[in-house]
Backbone as ProteinMPNN parsed JSONL, in Angstrom:
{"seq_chain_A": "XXXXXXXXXXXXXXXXXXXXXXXXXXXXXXXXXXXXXXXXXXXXXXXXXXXXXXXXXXXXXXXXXXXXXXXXXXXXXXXXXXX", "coords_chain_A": {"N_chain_A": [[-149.28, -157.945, -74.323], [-148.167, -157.826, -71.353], [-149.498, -158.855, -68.131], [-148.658, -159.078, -65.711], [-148.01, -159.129, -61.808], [-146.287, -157.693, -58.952], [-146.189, -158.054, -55.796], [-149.219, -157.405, -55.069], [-152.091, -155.981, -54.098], [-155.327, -156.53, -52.205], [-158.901, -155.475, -51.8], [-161.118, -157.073, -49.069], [-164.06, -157.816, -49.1], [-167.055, -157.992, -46.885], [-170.343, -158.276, -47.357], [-170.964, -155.815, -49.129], [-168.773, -153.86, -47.419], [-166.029, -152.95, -47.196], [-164.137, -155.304, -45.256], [-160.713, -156.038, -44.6], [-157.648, -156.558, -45.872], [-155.435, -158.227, -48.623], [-152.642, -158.999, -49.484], [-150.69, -159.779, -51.819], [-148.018, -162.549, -53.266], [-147.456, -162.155, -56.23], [-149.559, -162.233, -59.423], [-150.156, -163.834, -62.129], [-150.954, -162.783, -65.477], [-153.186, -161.713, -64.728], [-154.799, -163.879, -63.91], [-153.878, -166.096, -62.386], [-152.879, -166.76, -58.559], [-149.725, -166.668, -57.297], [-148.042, -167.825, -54.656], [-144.574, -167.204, -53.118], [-142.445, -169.065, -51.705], [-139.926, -169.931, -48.548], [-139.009, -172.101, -47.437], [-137.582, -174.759, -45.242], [-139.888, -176.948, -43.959], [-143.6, -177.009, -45.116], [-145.559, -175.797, -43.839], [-149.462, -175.957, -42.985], [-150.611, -173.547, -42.694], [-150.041, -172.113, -44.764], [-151.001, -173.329, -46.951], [-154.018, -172.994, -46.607], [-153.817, -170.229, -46.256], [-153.718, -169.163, -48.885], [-155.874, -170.577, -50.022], [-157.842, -169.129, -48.646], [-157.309, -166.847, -49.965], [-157.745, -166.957, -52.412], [-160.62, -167.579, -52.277], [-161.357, -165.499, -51.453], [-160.982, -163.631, -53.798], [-160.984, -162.399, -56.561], [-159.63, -164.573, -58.577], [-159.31, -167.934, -59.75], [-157.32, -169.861, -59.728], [-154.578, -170.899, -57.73], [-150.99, -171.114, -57.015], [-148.48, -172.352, -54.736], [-145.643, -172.172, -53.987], [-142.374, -173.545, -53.379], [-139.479, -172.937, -52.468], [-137.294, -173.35, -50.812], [-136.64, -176.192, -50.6], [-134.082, -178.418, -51.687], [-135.432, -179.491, -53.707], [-137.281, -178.316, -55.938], [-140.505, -177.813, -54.864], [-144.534, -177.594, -55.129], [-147.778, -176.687, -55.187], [-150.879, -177.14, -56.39], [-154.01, -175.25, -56.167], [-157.397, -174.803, -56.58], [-159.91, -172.755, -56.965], [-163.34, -173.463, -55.832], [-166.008, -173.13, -57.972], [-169.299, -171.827, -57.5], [-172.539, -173.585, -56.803]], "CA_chain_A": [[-149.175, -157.089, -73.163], [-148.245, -158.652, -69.676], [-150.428, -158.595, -67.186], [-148.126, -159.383, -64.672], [-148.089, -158.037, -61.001], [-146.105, -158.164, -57.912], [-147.248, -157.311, -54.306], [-150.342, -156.828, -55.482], [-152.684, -155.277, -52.939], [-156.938, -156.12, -53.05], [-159.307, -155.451, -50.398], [-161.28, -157.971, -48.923], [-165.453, -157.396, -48.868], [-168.07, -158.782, -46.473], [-171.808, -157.595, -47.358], [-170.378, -154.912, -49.371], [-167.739, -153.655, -46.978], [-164.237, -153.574, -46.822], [-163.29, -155.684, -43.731], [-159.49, -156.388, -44.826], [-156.598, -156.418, -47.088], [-154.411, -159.171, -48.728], [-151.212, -158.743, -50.544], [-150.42, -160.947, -53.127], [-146.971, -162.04, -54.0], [-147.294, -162.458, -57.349], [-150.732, -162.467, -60.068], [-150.006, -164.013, -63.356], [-152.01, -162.429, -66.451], [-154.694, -161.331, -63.9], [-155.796, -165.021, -63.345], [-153.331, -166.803, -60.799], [-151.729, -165.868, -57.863], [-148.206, -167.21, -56.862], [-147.063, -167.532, -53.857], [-143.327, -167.563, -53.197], [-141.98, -169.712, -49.835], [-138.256, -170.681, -49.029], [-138.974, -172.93, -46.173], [-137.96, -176.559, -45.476], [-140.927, -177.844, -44.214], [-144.353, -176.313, -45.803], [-146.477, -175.561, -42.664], [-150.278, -176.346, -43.254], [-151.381, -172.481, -42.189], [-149.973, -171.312, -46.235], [-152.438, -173.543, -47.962], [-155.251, -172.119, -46.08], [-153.95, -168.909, -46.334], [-153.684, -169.519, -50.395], [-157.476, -170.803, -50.22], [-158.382, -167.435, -48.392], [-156.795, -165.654, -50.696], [-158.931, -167.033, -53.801], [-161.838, -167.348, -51.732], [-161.672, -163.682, -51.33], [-160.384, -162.804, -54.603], [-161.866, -162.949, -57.921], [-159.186, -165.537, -59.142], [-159.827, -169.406, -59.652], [-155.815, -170.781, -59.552], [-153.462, -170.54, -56.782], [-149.902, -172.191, -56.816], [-147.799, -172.189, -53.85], [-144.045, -172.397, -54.465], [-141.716, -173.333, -52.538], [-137.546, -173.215, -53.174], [-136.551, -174.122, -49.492], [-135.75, -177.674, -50.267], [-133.318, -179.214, -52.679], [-136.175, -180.062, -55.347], [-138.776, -177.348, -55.885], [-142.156, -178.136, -54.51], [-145.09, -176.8, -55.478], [-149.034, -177.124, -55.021], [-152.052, -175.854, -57.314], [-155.148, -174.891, -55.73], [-158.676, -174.021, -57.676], [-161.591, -172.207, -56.016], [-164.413, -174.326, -56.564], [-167.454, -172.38, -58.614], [-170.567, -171.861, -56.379], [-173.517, -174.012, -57.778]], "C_chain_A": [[-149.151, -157.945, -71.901], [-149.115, -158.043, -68.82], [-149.963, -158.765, -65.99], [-147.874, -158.485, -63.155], [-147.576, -158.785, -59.594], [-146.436, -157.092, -56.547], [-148.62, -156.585, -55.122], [-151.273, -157.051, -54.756], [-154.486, -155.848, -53.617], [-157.658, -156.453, -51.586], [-160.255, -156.447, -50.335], [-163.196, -157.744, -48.022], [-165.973, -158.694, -48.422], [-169.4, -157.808, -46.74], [-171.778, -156.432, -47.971], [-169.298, -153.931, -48.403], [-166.571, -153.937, -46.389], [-163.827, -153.925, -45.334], [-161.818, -156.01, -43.725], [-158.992, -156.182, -46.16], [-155.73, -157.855, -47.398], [-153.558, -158.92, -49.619], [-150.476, -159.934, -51.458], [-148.942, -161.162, -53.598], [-146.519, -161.783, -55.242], [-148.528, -162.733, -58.364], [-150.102, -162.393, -61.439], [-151.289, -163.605, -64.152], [-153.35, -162.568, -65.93], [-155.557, -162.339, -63.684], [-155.314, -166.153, -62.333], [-152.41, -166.372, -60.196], [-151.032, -166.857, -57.593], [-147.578, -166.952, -55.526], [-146.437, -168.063, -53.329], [-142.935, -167.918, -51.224], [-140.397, -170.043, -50.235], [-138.324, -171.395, -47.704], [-139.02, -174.541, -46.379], [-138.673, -177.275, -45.23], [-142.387, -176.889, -44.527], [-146.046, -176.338, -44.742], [-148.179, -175.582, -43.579], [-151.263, -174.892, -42.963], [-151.17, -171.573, -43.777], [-150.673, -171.708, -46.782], [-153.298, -172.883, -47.546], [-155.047, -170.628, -46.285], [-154.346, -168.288, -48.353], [-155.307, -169.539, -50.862], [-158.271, -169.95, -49.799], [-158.628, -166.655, -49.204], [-158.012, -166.067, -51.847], [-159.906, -167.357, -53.254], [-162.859, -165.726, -51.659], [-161.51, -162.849, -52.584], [-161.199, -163.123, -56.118], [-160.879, -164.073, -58.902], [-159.406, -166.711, -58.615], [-158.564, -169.994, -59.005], [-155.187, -169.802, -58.875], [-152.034, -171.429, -57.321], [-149.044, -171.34, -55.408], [-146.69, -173.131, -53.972], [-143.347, -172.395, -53.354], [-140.088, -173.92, -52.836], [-136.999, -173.11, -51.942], [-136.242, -175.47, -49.454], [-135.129, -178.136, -51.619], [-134.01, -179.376, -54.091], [-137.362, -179.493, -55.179], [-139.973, -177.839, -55.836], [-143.262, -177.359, -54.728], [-146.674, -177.56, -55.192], [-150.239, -176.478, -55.627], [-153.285, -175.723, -56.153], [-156.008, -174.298, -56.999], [-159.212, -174.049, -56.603], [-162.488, -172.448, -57.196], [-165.588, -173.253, -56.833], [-168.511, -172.834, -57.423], [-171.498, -172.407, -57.52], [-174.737, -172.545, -58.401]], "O_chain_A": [[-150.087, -158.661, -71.546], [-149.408, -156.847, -68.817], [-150.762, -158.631, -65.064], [-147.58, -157.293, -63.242], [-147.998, -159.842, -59.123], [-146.766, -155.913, -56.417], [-148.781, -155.459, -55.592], [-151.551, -158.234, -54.558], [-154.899, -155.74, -54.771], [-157.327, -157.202, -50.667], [-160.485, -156.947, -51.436], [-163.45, -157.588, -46.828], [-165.791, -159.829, -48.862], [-169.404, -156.652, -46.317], [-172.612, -155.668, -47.485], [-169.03, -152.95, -49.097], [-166.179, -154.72, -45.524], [-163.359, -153.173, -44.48], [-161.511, -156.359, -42.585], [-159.556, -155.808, -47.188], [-155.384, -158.54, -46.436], [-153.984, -158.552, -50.714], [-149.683, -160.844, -51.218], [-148.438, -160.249, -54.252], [-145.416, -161.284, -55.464], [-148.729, -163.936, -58.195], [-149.627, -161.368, -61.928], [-152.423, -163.899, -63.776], [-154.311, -163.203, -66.365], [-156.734, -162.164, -63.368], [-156.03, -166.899, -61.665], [-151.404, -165.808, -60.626], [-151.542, -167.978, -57.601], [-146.761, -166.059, -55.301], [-146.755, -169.148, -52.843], [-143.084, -167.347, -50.144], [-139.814, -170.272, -51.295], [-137.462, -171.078, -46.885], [-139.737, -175.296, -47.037], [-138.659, -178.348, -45.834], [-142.218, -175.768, -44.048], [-147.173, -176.772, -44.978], [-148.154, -175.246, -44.763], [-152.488, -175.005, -42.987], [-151.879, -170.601, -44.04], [-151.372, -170.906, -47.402], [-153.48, -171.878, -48.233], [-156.003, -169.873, -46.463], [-155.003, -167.345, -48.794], [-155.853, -168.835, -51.712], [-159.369, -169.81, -50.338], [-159.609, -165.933, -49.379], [-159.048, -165.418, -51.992], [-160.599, -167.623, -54.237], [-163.979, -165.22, -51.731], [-161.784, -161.649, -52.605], [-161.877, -164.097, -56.445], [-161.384, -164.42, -59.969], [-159.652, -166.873, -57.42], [-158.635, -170.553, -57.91], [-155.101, -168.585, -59.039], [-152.204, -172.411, -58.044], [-149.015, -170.133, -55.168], [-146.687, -174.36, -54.039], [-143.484, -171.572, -52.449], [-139.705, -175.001, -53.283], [-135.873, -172.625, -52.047], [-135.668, -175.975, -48.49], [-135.858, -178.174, -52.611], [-133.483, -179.398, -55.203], [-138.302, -179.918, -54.508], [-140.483, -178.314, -56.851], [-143.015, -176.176, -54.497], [-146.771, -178.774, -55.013], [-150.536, -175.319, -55.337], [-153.095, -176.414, -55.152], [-155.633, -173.651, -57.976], [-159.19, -174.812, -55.637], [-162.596, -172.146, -58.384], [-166.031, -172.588, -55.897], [-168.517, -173.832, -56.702], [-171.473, -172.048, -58.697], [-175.614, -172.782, -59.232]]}, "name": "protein", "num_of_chains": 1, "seq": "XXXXXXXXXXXXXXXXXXXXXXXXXXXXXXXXXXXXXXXXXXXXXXXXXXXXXXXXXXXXXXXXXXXXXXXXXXXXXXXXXXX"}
């Protein structure tokens, strides 16, 4: 069964309440999200936004894709376990 999911929507709790939303482009088998860029140079405000995202989210692995230059680039991210 795939687990696969695009724009996928999850809200975003401080202290138990919902202060925000993030939209996801892409969550492989409900344990990493994907997200898709087509830009030639890979601005330094998508990682962070990437490390938000699984900061906030109950997944560990990020990748951030990007098919704006000649030879597909790409970058993993893990959210580090709290001791």
């Amino acid at each position: 069964m795939h687990t696969d999911e695009s724009e996928k929507e999850f809200e975003v709790k401080y202290e138990g309440q919902v202060v925000g939303r993030y939209r996801l482009d892409l969550v492989i088998e409900n344990k990493v999200i994907v997200e898709l860029k087509a830009v030639e140079r890979m601005p330094k405000i998508y990682q962070e936004q990437l490390i938000s995202q699984l900061k906030a989210s109950p997944y560990e692995v990020g990748l951030l894709v990007n098919f704006g230059t000649p030879k597909l680039k790409y970058m993993r991210f893990v959210r580090s376990k709290s001791p």
